[in-house]
N, C-alpha and C positions, 0 to 999 in steps of 0.2 A: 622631488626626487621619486618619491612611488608612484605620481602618477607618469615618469619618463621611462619606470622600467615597466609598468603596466602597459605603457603605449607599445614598448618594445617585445613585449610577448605578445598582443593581442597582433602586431606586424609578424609574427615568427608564426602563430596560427594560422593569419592569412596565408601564407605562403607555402607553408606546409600543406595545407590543404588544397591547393592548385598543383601539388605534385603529384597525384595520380596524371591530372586533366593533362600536365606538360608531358610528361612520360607519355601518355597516349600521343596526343601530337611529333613527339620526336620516332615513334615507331612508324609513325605513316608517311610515306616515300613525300616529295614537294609534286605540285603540278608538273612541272618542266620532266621530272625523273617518273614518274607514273605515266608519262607520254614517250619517254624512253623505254619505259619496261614493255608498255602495250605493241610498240612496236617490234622489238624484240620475241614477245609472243607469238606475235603475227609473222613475225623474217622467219626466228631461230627455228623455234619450237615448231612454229607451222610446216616448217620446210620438213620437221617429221611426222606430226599429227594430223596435218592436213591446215589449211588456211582458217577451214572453219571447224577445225580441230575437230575434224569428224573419224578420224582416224589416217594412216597411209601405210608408211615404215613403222610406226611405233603408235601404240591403240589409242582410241577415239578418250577427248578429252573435254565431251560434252557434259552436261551437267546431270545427264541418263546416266553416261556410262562409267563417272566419279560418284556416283549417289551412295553408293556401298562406304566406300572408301573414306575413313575420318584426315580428316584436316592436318592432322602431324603426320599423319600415313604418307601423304602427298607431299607436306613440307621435307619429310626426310629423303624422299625419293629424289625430289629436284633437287636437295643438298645434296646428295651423296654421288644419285644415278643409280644405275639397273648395272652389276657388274654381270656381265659376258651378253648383252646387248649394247644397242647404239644410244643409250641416254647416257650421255653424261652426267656429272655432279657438276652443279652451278656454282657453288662454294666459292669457286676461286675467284669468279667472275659479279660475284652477286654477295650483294650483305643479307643477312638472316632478314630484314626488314624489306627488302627487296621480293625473297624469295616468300615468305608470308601473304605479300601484298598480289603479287601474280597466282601463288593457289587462292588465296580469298578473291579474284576476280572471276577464275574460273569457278568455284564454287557459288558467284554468282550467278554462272548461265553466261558467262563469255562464251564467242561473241553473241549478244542479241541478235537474231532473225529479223 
């Protein structure tokens, strides 16, 4: 009997401890939807910032011209939008893990040259 419920904590520790590792994997979009979002960056958003998100209607979204700007700074903006310009808020269209994932590509120097 002790060693069935020792077996059954030292299983409740494994798992536990794989619960950061899952939570990280459940925040990051799949393949298939990270090929949708990228596209979308390139239709949507390019059709305002330029294709190679060098600016157009709405300012360059290069990794110069984001260097300033911290990470929630940009995630609220694409949540919310710019009220009384042409950004919308993504919100309605886009999950918080969605919208994380496209500022963290840009903040990698989307698109690469």
């Amino acid at each position: 009997m002790f060693q069935s419920r020792h077996a059954v904590f030292g299983w409740g520790l494994s798992l536990v401890s794989l619960l950061p590792f899952s939570a990280a994997l459940a925040d990051s979009p799949t393949a298939e939807r990270q090929a949708q979002l990228e596209h979308l960056l390139v239709q949507d958003c390019g059709s305002c910032h330029g294709l190679r998100m060098t600016g157009g209607l709405g300012p360059a979204l290069t990794l110069d011209a984001i260097a300033d700007k911290s990470r929630d700074s940009l995630i609220v903006t694409v949540t919310h939008g710019r009220p009384g310009t042409a950004m919308p808020g993504w919100n309605a269209l886009l999950s918080d893990q969605d919208i994380a994932w496209l500022v963290d590509l840009l903040l990698e120097g989307y698109p690469t040259p």
